[in-house]
N, C-alpha and C positions, 0 to 999 in steps of 0.2 A: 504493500500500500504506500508506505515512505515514497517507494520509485516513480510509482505513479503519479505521485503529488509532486515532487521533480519533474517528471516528463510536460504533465500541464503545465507546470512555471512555466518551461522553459519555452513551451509554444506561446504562451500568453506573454512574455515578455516578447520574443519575437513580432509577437500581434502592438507590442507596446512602440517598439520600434521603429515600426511602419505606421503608426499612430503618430509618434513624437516627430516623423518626417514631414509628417502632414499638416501637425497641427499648428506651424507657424505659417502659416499659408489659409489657414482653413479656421476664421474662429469658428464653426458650427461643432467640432470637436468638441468633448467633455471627456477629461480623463482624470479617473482617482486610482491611486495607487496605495498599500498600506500593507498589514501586516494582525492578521485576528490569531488570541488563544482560546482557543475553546475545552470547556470541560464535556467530556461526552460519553456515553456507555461504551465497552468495548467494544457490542455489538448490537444489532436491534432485540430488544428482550435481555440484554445482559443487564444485573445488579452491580458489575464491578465500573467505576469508569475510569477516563484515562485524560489526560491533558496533551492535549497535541496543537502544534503552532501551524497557520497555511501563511500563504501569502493572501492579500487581496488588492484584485484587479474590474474595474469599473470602467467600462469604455464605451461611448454611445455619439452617435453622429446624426445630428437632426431625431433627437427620438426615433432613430428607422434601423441603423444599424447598432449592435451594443454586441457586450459579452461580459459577463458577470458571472461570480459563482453558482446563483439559484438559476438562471436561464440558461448558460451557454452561451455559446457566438451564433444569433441568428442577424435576423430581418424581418422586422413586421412586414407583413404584405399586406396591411390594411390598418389605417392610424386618423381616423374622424370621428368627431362628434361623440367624444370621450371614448370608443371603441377602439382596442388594439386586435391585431389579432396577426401572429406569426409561428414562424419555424425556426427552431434553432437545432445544433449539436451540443449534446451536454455529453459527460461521461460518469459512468455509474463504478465508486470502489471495490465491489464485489465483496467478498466476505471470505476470511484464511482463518480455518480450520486451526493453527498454531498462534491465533492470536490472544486463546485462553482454555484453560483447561475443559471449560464446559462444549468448546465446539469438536475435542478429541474422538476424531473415529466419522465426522458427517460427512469428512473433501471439503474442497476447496471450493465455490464460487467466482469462477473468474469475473475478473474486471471488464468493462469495455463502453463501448460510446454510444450512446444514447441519442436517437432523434426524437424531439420535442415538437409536438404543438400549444400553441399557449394563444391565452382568451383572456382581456381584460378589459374590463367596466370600469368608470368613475363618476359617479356623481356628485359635485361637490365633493364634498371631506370623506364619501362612504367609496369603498371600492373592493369590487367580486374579480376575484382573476382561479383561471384552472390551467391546469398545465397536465399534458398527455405525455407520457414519458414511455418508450420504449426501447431495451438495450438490442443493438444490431450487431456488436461483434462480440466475441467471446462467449461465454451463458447467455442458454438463451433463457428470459427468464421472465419472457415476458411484458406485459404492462402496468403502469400505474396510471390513477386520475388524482392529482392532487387541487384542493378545492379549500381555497381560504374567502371569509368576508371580513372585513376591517374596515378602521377609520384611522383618518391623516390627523394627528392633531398638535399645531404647533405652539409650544409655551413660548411666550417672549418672539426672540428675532432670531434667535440663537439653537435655538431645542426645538428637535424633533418627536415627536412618537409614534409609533405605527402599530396599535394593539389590532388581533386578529385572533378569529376563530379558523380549526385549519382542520380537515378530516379529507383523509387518502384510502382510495379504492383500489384494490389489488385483483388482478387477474389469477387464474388457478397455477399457472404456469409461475408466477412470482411464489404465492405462497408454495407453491408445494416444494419450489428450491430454498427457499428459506427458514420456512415453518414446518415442513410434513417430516417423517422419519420413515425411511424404505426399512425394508428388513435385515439389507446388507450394515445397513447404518447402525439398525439395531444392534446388530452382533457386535460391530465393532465398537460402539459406543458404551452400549447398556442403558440406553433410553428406550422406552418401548415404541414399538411399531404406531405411526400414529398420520392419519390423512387429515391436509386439509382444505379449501376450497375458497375458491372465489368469493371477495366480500369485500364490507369496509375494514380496513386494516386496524385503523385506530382513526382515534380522535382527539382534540387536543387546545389549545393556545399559544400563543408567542405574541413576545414586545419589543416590537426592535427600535433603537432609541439613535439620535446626533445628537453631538454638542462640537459649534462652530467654535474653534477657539479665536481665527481670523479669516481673513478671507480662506486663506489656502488649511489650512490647519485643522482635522477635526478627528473629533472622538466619537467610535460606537460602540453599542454596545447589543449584547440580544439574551433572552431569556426564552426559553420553551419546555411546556409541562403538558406532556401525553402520554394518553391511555389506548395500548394494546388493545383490540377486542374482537370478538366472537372468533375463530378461528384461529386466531395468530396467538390471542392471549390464554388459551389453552393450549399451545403447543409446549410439548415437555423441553425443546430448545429456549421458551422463555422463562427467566431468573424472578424478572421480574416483569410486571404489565406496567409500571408505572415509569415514563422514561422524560429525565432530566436533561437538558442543556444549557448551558450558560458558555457565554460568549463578548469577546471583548477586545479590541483593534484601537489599533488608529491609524489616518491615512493624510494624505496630499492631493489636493485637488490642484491640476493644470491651470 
């Protein structure tokens, strides 16, 4: 996983490159660069968690072209009257078997790239956005629908907040790579044999926060508290159904 999170930098800085070529020529540019730690489960359903640093990269041209951690590198192909609506490439970390004791004996989940479709609404301060997620190289494992509603709400001139209700629909083919236990799995493991199926995965909330220190200079931050359920949160691979994240950066704006 480490590797992989190298490999994107390294494309993403490349993409920053060819941004930062542009962007003296081009104010229609927007580029934030930074650096988030996040506290996070080992795995999805795991009770232990783990602190790990990314980079962060924010790059968008006329609201049309972008690339960000939660989208990908797409392109709206449709951006009026408060409606977005695009295609990007994201990529999905897969899941390694040696990342904790509890996954000894399932394999390994390969990694690989994901194409996106993504839908968003704004009305005034409320906004509905989903995103279609599907991994095309390595596992195949499937789709998700993830589906948030939220509000924008700005204290001062300075501070941002963006609270948000957030629940994700998984296809049979995600859960049964992630969530179900074959019988081979069985043995090697010692968890018992266990299917499970198409649903909503979980449900949940997140608050993702700015603070503008100046112009260029800013602080985030994110918090998210979800709950595992019907399928996923009886599978004997989950520690725990209740899954925490905390998150915290800072960055540079161009």
């Amino acid at each position: 996983m480490v590797r992989s999170i190298f490999v994107l930098f390294h494309i993403a800085l490349m993409f920053f490159v060819f941004v930062s070529n542009s962007y003296c020529q081009d104010s229609d540019w927007s580029v934030r660069l930074g650096a988030t730690g996040m506290y996070k489960p080992e795995y999805e359903g795991s009770d232990n968690y783990e602190f790990q640093a990314m980079p962060m990269i924010d790059v968008n041209w006329r609201d049309t072209i972008f690339l960000n951690p939660g989208s990908g590198l797409g392109v709206y192909l449709w951006n009026r009257n408060d409606v977005k609506v695009g295609a990007s490439i994201g990529y999905s970390f897969g899941r390694d078997e040696d990342e904790t004791s509890d996954l000894h004996g399932l394999g390994d989940i390969d990694s690989g790239a994901t194409a996106n479709i993504l839908f968003k609404w704004k009305i005034e301060d409320v906004f509905f956005d989903t995103r279609y997620e599907h991994q095309f190289t390595g596992e195949n494992t499937g789709y998700q629908i993830h589906i948030g509603l939220g509000y924008d709400l700005q204290l001062r001139e300075k501070i941002i907040f963006k609270p948000s209700v957030r629940t994700t629909f998984a296809s049979s083919y995600y859960m049964e790579k992630y969530f179900s236990i074959s019988q081979s799995q069985s043995l090697r493991s010692g968890l018992p044999v266990y299917d499970s199926d198409s649903g909503f995965k979980s449900v949940g909330f997140q608050i993702m926060s700015m603070y503008m220190l100046n112009r260029h200079w800013g602080l985030q931050a994110m918090a998210s508290y979800e709950w595992l359920v019907g399928d996923a949160a009886d599978s004997p691979v989950v520690k725990d159904e209740k899954q925490y994240l905390l998150g915290i950066g800072v960055s540079y704006t161009f």
